[in-house]
C-alpha positions as CSV (number, residue, x, y, z in Angstrom):
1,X,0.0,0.0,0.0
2,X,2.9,2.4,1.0
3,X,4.3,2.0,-2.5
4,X,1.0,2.4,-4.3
5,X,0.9,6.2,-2.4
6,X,4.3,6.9,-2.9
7,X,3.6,5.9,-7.2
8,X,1.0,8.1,-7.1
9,X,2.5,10.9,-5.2
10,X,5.3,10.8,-8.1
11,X,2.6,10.6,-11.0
12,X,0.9,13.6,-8.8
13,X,4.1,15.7,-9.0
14,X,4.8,15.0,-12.5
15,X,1.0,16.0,-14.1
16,X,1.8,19.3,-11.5
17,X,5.1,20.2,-13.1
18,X,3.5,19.3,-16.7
19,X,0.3,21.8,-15.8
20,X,2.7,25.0,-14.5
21,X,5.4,24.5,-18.1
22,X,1.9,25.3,-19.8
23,X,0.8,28.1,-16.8
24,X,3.9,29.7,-17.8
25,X,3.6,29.6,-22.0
26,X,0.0,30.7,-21.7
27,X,1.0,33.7,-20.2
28,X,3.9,34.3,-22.3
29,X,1.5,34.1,-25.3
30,X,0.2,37.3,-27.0
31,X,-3.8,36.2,-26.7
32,X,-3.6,36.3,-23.3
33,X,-2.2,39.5,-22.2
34,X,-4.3,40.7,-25.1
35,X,-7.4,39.4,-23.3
36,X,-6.2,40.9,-20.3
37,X,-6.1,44.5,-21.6
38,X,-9.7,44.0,-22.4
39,X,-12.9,44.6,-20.1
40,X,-14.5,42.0,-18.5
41,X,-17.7,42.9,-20.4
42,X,-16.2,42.4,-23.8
43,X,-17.2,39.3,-25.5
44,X,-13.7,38.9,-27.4
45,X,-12.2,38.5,-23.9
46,X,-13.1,35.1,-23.3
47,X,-12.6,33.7,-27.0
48,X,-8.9,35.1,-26.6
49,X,-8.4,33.5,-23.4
50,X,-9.9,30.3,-24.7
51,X,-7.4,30.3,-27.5
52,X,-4.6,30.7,-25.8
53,X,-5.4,27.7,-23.4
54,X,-6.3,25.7,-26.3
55,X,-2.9,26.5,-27.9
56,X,-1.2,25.1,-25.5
57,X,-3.0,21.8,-24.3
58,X,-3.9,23.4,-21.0
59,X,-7.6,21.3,-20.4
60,X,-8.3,18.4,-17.8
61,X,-8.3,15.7,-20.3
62,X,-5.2,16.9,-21.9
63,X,-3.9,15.8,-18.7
64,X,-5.3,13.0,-18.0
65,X,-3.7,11.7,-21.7
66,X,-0.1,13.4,-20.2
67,X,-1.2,11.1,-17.2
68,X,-1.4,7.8,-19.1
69,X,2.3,8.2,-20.7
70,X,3.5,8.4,-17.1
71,X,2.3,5.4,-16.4
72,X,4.3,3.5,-19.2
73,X,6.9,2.9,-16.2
74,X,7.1,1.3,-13.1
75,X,4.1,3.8,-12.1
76,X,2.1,1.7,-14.1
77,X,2.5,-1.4,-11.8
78,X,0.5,0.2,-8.9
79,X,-1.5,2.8,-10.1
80,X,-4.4,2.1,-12.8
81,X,-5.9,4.5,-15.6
82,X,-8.8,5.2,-13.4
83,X,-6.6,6.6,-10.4
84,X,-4.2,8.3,-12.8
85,X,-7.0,10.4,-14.5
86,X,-7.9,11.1,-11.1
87,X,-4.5,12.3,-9.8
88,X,-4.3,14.2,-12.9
89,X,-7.6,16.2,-12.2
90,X,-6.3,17.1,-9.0
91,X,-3.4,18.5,-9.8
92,X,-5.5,20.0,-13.0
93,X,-7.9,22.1,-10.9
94,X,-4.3,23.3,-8.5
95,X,-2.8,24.9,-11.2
96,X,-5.9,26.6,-12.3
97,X,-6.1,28.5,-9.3
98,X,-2.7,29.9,-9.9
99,X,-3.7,30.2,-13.6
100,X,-6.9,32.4,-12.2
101,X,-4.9,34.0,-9.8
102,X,-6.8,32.4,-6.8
103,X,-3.9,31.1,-5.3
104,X,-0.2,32.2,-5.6
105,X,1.6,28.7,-6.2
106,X,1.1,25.2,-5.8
107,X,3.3,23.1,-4.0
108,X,4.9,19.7,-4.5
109,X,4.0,16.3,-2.5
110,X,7.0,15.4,-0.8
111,X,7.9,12.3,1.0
112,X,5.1,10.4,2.9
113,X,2.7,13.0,2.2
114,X,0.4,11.5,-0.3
115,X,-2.4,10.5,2.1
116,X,-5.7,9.8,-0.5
117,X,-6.1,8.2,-3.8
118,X,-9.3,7.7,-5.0
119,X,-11.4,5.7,-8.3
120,X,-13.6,7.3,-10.8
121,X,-16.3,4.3,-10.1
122,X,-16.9,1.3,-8.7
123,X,-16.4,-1.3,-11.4
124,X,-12.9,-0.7,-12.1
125,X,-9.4,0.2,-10.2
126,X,-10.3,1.0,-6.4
127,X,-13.7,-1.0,-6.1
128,X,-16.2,-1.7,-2.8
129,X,-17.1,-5.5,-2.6
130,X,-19.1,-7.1,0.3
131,X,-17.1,-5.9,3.0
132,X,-13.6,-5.3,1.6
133,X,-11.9,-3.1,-1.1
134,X,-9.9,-4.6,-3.9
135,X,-7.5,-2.2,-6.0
136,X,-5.1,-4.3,-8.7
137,X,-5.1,-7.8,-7.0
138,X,-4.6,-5.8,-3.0
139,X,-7.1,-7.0,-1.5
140,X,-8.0,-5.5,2.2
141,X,-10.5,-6.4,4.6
142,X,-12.6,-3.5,6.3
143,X,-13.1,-3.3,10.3
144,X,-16.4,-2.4,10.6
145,X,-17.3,-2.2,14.2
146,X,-19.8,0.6,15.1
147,X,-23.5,-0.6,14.0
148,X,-24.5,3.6,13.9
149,X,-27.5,3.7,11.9
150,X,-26.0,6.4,9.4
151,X,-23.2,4.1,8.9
152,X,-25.6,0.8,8.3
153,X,-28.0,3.6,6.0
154,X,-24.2,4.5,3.8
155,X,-23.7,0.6,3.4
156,X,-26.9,-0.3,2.2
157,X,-26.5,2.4,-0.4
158,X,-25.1,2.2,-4.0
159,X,-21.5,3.3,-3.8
160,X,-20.2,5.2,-6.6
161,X,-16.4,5.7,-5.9
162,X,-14.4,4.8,-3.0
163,X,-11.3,7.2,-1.6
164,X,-8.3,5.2,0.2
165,X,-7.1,7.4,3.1
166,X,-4.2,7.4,4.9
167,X,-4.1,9.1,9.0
168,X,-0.3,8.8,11.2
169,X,-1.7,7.5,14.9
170,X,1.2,7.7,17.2
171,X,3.8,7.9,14.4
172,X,1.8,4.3,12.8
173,X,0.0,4.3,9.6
174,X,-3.8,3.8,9.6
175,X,-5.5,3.2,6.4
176,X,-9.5,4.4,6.2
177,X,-12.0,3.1,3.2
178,X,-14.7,6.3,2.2
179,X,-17.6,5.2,0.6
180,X,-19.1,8.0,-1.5
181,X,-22.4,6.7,-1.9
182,X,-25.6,7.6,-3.9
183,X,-28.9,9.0,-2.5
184,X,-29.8,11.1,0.0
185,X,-28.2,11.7,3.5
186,X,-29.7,9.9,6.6
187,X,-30.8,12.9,8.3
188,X,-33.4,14.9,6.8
189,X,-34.0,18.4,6.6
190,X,-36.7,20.4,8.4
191,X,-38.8,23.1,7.4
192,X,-38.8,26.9,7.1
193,X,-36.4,29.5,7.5
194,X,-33.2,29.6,9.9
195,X,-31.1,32.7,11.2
196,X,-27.4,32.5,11.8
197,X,-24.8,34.8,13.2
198,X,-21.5,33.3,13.3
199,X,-18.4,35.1,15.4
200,X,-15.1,33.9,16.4
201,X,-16.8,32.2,19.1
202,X,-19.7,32.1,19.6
203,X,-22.9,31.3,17.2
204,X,-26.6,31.9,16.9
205,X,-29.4,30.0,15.7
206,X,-33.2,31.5,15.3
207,X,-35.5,29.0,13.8
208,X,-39.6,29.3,13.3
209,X,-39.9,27.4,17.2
210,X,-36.8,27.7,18.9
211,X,-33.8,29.8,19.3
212,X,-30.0,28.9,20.7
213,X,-27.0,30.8,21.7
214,X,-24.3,28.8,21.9
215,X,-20.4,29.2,22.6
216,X,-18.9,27.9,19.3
217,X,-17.3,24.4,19.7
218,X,-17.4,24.7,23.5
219,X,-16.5,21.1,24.6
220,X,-13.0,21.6,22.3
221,X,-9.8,21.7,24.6
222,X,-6.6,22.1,23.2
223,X,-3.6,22.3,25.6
224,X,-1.7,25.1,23.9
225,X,1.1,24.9,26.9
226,X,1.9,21.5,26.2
227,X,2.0,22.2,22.7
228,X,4.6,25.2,23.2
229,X,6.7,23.1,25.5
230,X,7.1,20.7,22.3
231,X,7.7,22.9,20.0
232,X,10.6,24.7,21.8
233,X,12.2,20.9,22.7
234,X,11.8,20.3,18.5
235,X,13.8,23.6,17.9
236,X,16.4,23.1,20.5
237,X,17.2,19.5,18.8
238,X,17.2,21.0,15.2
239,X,19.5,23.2,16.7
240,X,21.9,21.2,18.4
241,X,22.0,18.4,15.3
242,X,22.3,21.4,12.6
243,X,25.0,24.3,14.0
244,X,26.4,24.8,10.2
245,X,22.6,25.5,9.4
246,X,21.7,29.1,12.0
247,X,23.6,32.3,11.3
248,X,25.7,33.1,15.1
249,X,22.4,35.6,16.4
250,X,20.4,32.1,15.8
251,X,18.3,32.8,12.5
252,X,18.6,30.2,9.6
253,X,20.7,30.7,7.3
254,X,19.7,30.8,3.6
255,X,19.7,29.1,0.3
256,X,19.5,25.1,0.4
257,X,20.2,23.2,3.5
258,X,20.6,19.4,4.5
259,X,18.7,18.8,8.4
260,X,19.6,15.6,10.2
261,X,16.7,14.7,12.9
262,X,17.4,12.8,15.5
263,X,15.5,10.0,16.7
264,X,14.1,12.3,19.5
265,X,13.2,14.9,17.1
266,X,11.6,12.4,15.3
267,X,9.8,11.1,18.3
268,X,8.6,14.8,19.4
269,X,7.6,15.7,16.2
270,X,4.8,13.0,15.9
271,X,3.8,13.7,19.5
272,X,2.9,16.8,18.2
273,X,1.4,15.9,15.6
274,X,-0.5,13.4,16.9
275,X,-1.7,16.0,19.4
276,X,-3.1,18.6,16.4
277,X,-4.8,15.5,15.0
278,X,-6.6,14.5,17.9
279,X,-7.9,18.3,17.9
280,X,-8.8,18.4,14.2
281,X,-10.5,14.9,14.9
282,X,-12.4,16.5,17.6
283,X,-13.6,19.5,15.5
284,X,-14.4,18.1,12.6
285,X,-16.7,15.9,14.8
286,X,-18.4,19.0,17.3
287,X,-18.6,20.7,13.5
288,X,-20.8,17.7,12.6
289,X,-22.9,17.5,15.2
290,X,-23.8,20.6,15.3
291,X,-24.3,20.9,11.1
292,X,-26.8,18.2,11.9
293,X,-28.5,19.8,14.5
294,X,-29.3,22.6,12.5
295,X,-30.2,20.9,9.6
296,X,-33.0,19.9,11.5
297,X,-34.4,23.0,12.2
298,X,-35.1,24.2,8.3
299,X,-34.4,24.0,5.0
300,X,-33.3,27.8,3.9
301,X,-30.3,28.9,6.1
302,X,-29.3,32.4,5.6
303,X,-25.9,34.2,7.4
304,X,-23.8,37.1,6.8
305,X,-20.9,36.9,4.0
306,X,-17.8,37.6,6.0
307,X,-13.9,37.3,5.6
308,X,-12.7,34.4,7.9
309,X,-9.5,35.9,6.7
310,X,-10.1,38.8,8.6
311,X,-11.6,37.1,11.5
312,X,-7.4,35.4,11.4
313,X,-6.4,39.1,11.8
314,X,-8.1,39.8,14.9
315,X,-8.9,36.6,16.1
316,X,-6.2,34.4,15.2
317,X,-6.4,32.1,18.6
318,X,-10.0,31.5,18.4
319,X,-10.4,31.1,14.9
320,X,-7.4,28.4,14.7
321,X,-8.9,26.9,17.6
322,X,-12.8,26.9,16.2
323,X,-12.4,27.1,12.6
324,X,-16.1,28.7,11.9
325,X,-14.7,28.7,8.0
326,X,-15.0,25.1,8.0
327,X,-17.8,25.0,9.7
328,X,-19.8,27.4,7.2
329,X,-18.1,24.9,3.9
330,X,-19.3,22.0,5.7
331,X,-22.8,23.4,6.4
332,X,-23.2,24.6,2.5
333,X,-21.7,21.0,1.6
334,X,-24.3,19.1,4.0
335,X,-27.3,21.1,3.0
336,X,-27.0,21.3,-0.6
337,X,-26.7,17.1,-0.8
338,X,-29.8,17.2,1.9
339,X,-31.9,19.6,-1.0
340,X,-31.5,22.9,1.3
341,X,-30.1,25.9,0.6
342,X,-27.4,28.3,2.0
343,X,-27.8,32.1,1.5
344,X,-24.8,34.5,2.2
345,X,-26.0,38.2,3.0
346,X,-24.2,40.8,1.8
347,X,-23.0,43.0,5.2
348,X,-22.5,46.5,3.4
349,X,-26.2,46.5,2.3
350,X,-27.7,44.7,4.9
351,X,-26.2,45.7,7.9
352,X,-27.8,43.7,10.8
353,X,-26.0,44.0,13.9
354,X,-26.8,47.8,13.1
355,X,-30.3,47.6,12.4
356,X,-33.4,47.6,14.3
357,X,-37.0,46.6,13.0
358,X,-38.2,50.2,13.7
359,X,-36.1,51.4,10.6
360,X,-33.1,53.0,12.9
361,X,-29.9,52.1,12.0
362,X,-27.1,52.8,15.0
363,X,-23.2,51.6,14.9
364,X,-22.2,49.8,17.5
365,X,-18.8,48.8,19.2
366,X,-17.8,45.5,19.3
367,X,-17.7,45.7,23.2
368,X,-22.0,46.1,23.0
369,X,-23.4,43.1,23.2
370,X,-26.6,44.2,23.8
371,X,-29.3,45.8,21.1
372,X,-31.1,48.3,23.2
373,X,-33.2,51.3,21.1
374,X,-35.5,53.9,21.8
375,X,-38.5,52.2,20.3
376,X,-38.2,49.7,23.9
377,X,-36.3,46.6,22.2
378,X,-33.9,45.4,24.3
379,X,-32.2,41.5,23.5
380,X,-28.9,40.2,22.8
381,X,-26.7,41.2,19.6
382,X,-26.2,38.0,18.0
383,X,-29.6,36.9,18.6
384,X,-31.3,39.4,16.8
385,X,-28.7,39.8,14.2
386,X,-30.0,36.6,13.6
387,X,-33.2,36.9,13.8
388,X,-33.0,39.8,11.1
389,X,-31.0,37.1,9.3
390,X,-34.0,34.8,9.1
391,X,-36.6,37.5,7.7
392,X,-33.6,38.9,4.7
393,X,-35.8,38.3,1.1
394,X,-32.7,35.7,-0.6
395,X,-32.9,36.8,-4.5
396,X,-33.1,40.9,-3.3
397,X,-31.7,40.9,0.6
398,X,-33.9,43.3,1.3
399,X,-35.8,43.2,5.1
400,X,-39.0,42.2,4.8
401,X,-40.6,44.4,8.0
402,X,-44.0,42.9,7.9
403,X,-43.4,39.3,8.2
404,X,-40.5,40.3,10.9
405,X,-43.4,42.1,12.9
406,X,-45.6,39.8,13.1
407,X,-43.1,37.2,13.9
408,X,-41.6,39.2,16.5
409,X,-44.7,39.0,19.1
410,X,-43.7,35.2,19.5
411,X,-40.1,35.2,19.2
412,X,-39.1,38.3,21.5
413,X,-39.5,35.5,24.8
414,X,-37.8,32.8,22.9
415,X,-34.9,34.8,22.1
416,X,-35.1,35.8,26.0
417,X,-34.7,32.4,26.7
418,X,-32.3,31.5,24.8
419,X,-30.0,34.3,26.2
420,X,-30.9,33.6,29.9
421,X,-29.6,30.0,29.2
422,X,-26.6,31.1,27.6
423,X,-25.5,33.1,30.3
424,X,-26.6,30.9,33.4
425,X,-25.2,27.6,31.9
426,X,-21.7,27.0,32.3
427,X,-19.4,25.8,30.0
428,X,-19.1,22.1,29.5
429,X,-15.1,22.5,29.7
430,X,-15.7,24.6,33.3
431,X,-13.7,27.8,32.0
432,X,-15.0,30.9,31.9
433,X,-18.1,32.0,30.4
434,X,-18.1,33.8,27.1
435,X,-17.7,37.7,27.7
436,X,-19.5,37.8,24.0
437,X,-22.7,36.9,25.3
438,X,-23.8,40.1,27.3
439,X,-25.7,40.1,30.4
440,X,-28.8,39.5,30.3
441,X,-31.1,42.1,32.2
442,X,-33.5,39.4,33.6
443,X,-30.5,37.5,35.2
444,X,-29.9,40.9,36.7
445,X,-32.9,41.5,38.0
446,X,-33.3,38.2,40.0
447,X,-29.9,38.8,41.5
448,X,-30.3,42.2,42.6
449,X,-33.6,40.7,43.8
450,X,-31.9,37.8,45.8
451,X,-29.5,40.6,47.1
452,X,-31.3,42.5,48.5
453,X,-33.0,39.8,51.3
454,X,-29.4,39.6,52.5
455,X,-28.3,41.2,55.6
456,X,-26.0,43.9,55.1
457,X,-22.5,43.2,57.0
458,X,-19.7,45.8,58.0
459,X,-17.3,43.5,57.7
460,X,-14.9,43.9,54.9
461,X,-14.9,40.5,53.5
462,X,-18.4,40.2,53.5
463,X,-19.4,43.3,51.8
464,X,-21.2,42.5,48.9
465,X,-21.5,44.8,45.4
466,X,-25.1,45.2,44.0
467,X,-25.9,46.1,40.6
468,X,-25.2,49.4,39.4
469,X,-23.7,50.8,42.4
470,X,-20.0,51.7,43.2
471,X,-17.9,49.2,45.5
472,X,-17.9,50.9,49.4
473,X,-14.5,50.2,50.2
474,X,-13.4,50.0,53.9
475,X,-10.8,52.9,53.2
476,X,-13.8,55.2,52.0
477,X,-16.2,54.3,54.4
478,X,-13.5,55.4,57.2
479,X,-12.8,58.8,55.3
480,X,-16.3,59.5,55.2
481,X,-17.0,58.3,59.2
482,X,-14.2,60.5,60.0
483,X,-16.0,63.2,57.7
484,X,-19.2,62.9,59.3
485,X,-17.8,63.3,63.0
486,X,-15.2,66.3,62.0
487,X,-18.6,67.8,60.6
488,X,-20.3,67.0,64.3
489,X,-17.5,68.2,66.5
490,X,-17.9,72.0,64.6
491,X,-21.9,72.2,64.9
């Protein structure tokens, strides 16, 4: 199996050096920087473009026919035409980007870092049959352990192509079978209209009959110290087995460089690896969960457009932590196989943590949690962000106010709720709760309520703050004892 990766990490490599030699004549050519020059809404634009990739063989099946004359080698002995047109794709739609300028470059497999292969069907090269996959006379047995009822509901389907992956447990190779199977998805969608607002952290969810605030991926721990502590042993072994390789003030030196790694470097390096793994693992599966949870509540799910490149900027802790990009991708994926729909709002136009449904539009900090305006509404930010979410018309994202209205007399105390519990529930990791979520004025309330039947106490230690009110401190209340009696002795 290792060599069967390792052929078609090489065949990989080859169709992506192939695809960049033609990158490069295409825009050397004089139809493309000609095309370039033109406007986007010129028609002659796109048949220049088109001419100059056709000049120079630059198409998916042009590769996939480079492909097959890479396999007249050793390649050929573990890698069929099936999985070679397939490698070839991949690398085909890598270079594109770069040739669209969506990405800058594309890089190179190297060692051990093919980790997938997959077929183009199931009747020939990587095939699915009874309970083990065959590919070219390998023949491996599957481990199927769990009896979950989505995993029983993916057997029982037609599979159309299966993907060979490859995961490093503890420095050891593990090798997964993925059915991609025909039909639809095990859970079904629900009905109606659903309201998200996604932050760094935190997420909200406003359905037709219930609402959530929840902190995002809550129950995900990652022990960041422990992960420092092994990336400063790592460098200190680099260090100490490559002196010829750091400048004297400790930077790297440049141009091309041979490492040695240790054993122990070796060893520490999959320790940390295997730690990221276990927290990708662990994402992947709380991003699932809760994908499915949603799903549930409707079948049109609307949210605002935003940079998760920004959110890096500011946030680059929390989002490496939480990943709400890969969340929103595997929502869109989920609910367009399901039939649903995803709608991104445009923010400029829109502008809902801004907006109220009396037509007032007031900027807020990101330190306000809370929408509070004149016209008496008072409820959490991301709540009612979302709840504007849910009532945004999809083909013209424009605010419908009368439906909103009328759905507002219902969902004003679910919304409530829904904040009450966020704030009163602690986190299932017992660390702090999130700051993002406000405070809710009922909670408030009842405590000022509950303080207020407790004895008052002189004693400094006992003190205790209410609401709204400044903090007596014992060095104030003496000043102002002393006051009151300097103010007796002269009457």
């Amino acid at each position: 199996m290792l060599s069967r990766l390792e052929a078609a990490r090489q065949l990989y490599n080859a169709c992506v050096g192939e695809a960049l030699r033609r990158v490069k004549l295409i825009r050397q050519c004089k139809d493309f920087n000609k095309a370039r020059s033109l406007k986007a809404s010129n028609p002659e634009r796109k048949v220049l473009f088109k001419r100059a990739r056709e000049r120079y063989d630059f198409s998916e099946y042009a590769l996939h026919s480079y492909s097959t004359k890479i396999r007249n080698s050793w390649i050929g002995n573990h890698i069929d035409s099936n999985t070679a047109q397939k490698l070839a794709t991949r690398a085909y739609k890598a270079v594109e980007k770069v040739l669209f300028r969506k990405s800058k470059t594309v890089r190179f497999k190297s060692k051990n870092q093919m980790d997938s292969v997959e077929g183009k069907s199931n009747k020939s090269g990587i095939k699915w049959k009874g309970e083990s996959v065959e590919w070219g006379g390998l023949q491996l047995k599957a481990l199927i352990t769990s009896h979950d009822p989505v995993i029983l509901h993916g057997l029982n389907s037609k599979v159309k192509y299966v993907r060979l992956v490859r995961r490093k447990l503890s420095g050891k190779n593990r090798f997964y079978a993925q059915l991609i199977c025909e039909g639809k998805p095990k859970n079904k969608l629900g009905h109606g209209n659903v309201g998200l607002d996604l932050g760094p952290s935190t997420i909200a969810i406003v359905a037709d009959d219930q609402s959530h605030l929840k902190q995002f991926a809550s129950e995900l721990e990652f022990d960041a110290a422990r992960v420092r502590r092994l990336q400063r042993k790592m460098d200190r072994s680099r260090r100490a087995n490559n002196p010829d390789n750091f400048n004297v003030n400790g930077t790297v030196k440049k141009g091309k460089k041979l490492w040695n790694s240790s054993k122990t470097y070796t060893k520490t390096r999959n320790s940390k690896a295997n730690l990221e793994r276990k927290l990708s693992r662990h994402r992947k599966s709380l991003h699932g969960e809760l994908v499915n949870d949603i799903l549930r509540t409707g079948d049109v799910f609307k949210l605002e457009k935003l940079s998760y490149r920004a959110f890096q900027k500011l946030y680059g802790k929390s989002v490496g932590k939480r990943a709400p990009g890969m969340f929103v991708s595997h929502l869109k994926n989920k609910a367009e196989r399901a039939g649903g729909q995803v709608v991104e709002i445009p923010t400029y136009s829109t502008k809902l943590s801004q907006t109220c449904q009396c037509g007032r539009v007031k900027k807020k900090t990101l330190k306000q949690r809370v929408h509070s305006c004149e016209c008496g509404i008072t409820t959490q930010r991301d709540l009612y962000s979302a709840f504007l979410a849910k009532h945004i018309e999809p083909g013209t994202f424009v605010l419908q106010v009368s439906q909103l209205l009328e759905d507002w007399q219902s969902a004003e105390l679910r919304l409530q709720a829904a904040w009450r519990i966020a704030t009163e529930t602690q986190p299932a990791t017992g660390r702090i709760r999130s700051s993002s979520f406000g405070r809710c004025p009922e909670v408030e309330r009842v405590a000022a309520e509950v303080l207020t039947e407790v004895p008052k106490s002189r004693d400094a230690v006992g003190v205790i703050r209410e609401p709204e009110r400044r903090y007596d401190y014992p060095a104030r209340r003496l000043r102002r004892e002393r006051s009151a009696e300097r103010v007796g002795q002269s009457d």
